[in-house]
N, C-alpha and C positions, 0 to 999 in steps of 0.2 A: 325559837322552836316552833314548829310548825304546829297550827291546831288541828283538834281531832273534832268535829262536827259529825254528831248523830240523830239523825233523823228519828224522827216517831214511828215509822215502819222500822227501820233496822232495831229499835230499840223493843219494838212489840216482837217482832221476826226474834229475834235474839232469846226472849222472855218466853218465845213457844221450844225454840231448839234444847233449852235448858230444860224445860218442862216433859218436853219426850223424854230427856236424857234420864230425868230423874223415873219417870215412871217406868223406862224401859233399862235401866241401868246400865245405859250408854254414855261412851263421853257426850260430851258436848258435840255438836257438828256433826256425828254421825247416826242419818237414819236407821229405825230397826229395818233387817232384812225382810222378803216376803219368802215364804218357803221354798215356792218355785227357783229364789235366788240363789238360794243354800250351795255352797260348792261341794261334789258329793266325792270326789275323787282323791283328795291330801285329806292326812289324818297327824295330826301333832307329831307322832312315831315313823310314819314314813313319807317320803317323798318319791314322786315320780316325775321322768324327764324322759326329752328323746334324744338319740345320739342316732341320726338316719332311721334305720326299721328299727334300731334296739331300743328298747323298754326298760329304761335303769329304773331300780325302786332304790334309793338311801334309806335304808334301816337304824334307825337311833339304838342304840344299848344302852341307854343311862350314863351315867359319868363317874369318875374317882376323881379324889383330891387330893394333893403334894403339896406339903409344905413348900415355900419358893425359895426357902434357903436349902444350897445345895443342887436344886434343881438343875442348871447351868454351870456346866464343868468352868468353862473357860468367861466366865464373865463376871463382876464385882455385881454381890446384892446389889449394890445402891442400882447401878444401871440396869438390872433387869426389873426392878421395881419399877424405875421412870416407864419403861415399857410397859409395863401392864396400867398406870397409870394415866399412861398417852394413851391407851384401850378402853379406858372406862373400867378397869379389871380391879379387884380385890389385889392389894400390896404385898398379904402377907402367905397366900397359897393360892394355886392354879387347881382348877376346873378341867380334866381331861373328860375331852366327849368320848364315844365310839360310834363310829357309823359304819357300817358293812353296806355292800352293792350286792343286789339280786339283778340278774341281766335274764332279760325273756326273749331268746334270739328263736326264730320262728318258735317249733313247738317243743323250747329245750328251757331249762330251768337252770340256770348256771349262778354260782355263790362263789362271791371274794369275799372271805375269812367268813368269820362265824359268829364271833362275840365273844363275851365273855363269861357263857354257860351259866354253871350255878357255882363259880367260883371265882366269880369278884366279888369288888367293892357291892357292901351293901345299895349303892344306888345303882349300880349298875344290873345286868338281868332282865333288861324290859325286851330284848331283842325275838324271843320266841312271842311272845303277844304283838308284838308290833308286826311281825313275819305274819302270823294269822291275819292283822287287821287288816293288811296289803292282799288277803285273800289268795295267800300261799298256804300250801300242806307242805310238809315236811319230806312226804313218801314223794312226793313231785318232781323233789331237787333231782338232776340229771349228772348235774358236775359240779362240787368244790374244789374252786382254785383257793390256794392259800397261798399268801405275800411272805410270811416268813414265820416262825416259829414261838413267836411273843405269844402268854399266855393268852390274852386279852383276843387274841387271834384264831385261835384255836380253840379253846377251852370248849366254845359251843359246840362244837364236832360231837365229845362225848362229855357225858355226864359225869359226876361224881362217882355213881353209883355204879360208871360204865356201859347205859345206854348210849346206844350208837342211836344221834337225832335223825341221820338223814337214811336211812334204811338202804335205796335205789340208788347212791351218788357215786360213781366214780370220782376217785380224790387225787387230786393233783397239787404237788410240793415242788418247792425250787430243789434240785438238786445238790447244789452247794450247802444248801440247808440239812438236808439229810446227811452227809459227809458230815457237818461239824456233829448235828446235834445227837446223832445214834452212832457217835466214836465213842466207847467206852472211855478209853485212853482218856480221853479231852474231860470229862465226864468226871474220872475218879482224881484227877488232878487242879479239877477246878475248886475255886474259893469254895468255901460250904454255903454262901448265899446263893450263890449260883448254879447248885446242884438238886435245886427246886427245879430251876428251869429242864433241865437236862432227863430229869424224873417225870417233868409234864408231857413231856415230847414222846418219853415212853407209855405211859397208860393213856394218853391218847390216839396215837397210831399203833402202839404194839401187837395191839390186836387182828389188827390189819397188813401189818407190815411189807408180806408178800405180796397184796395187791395196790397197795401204794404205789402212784405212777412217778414220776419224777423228769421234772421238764427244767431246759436248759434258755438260757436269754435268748434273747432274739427270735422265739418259736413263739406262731399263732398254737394257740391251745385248743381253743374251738374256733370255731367263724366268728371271727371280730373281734378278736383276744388275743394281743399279741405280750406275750411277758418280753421286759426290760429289766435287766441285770443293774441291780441299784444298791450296792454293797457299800457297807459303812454300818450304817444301823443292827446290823447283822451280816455275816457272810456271805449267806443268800439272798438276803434283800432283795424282794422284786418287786416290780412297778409296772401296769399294765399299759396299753395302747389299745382305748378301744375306740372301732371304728364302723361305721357305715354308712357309705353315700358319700356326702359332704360333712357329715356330722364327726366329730373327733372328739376323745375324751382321756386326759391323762387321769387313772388312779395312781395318785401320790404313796398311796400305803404307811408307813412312817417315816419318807422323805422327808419330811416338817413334822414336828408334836402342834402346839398351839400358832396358828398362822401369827395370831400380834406379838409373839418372839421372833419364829424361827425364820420366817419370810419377811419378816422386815431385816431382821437380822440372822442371814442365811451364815455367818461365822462363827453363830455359838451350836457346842454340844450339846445336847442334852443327855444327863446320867444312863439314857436307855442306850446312846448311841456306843456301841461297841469298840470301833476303831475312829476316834474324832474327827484326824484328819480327810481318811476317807469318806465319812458319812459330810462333811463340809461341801467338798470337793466332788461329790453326787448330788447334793443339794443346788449346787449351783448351777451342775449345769444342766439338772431338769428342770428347776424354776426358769431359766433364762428358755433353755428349749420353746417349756410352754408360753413364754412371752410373747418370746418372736413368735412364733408359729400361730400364736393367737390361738390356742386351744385351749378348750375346756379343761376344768380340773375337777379332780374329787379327793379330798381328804379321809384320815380316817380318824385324825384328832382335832379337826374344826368346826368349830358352832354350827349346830344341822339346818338345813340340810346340808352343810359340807361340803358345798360346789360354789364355784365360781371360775374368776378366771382370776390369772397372774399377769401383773404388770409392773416394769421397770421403776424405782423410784430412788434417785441417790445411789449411796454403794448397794443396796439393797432392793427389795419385791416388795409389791403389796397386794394383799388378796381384792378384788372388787367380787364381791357379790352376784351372784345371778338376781334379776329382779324374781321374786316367790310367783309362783301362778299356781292359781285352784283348779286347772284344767291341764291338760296336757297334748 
């Protein structure tokens, strides 16, 4: 075994790093900042990036928690455990994040999804303070795009009580969305769990109904925002392309729920996923898409900031991380 020889300097050096530590309540090894150093631009709640001239801000909403039994239609507890396991994850329930994208494309205010208003999970709701903290108003917004019709998606649109948040926003929905979710028909013959959803879809657009816009796959929405038709998860399921310059950014939407499942293992359901086979078989081939193509991604149910990229591994992806920067 090799010896370890410690000088009198590294041992004094050593005995001062501690001594900061303790008086400044730092680890070990790392000095306090000076102010001037202070990074003034990231805030725990949101994140900002560039994608060419566009201005992406990731908005955290807090999180829910799922028992992990059940969770995965098509997969045996035991191996969905190893998975969360191989993650560093809790065995016995998952941790859903939410993150939403604010896009600042010259002087336009544009919003994929919303949050989850004042009607989630008790942790969840951070999304309007965190929207402030990012030094957004609400009267500002220009355009909500929405990916599909899941509460957690929409719910920030309007309140409980029926407040409309974004005052000034033209609102833009997948089409295929609207077809399923404002069929009556489809509505009064669905299971009774599921007649929540179909209720939520109505007191929050119902009021608007008529000016609801409704956009089809393949269409730029505004400059730099092109909806993809990503159906599985939902009917409508959409998935964005945004772009400017050289800069590329796939929103995932709920292509994947938690990357250490569904991107390592793009063959399981999850219970939100509507039609299995198809939400698989969309999974695949926009995880693969963003491989190759080497583009950027954003989630809306992975650990925030919720960006990285995707890369090939075995039968399966795996998310790598953006490195975090205090500056942008």
């Amino acid at each position: 075994m090799a010896s370890l020889t410690l000088s009198r300097r590294t041992v004094m050096a050593s005995a001062g790093a501690l001594a900061a530590s303790v008086a400044f309540d730092l680890p070990v090894g790392i000095a306090p900042a000076r102010a001037q150093d202070a990074p003034v631009n990231q805030n725990p709640g949101f994140y900002r990036y560039k994608v060419g001239d566009i201005t992406v801000t990731a908005l955290n909403d807090g999180f829910g928690t799922r028992p992990l039994d059940g969770f995965i239609r098509n997969a045996e507890l035991a191996d969905v455990r190893k998975a969360m396991e191989a993650a560093y994850l809790p065995t016995d329930a998952i941790s859903i994040s939410y993150t939403t994208l604010a896009l600042q494309i010259g002087d336009r205010l544009v919003l994929i999804d919303t949050g989850n208003g004042d009607s989630g999970a008790p942790t969840s709701g951070a999304w309007m303070n965190n929207f402030r903290a990012a030094g957004f108003k609400p009267e500002n917004v220009s355009t909500v795009i929405i990916s599909h019709f899941h509460g957690d998606h929409i719910n920030g649109f309007r309140l409980k009580d029926g407040t409309a948040v974004f005052p000034n926003a033209e609102v833009m929905v997948p089409a295929a969305e609207w077809a399923f979710w404002m069929d009556d028909a489809k509505m009064n013959t669905a299971p009774e769990a599921a007649k929540n959803a179909f209720a939520t879809v109505r007191r929050v657009f119902g009021p608007i109904a008529k000016d609801v816009k409704q956009y089809e796959g393949d269409k730029e929405l505004v400059p730099g925002v092109t909806a993809i038709a990503a159906p599985g998860h939902t009917p409508g399921h959409t998935v964005f392309a945004i772009t400017s310059g050289k800069g590329r950014l796939m929103a995932l939407s709920d292509t994947t729920n938690h990357p250490a499942l569904f991107v390592r293992n793009p063959e399981w359901t999850a219970i939100f996923d509507m039609d299995g086979p198809q939400a698989i078989a969309t999974r695949r081939k926009l995880l693969d898409m963003a491989a190759t193509e080497k583009m950027q991604v954003a989630f809306y149910h992975a650990p925030f900031p919720a960006t990285g990229h995707i890369a090939k591994a075995g039968n399966g992806f795996e998310l790598v991380p953006v490195q975090w920067s205090s500056a942008i």
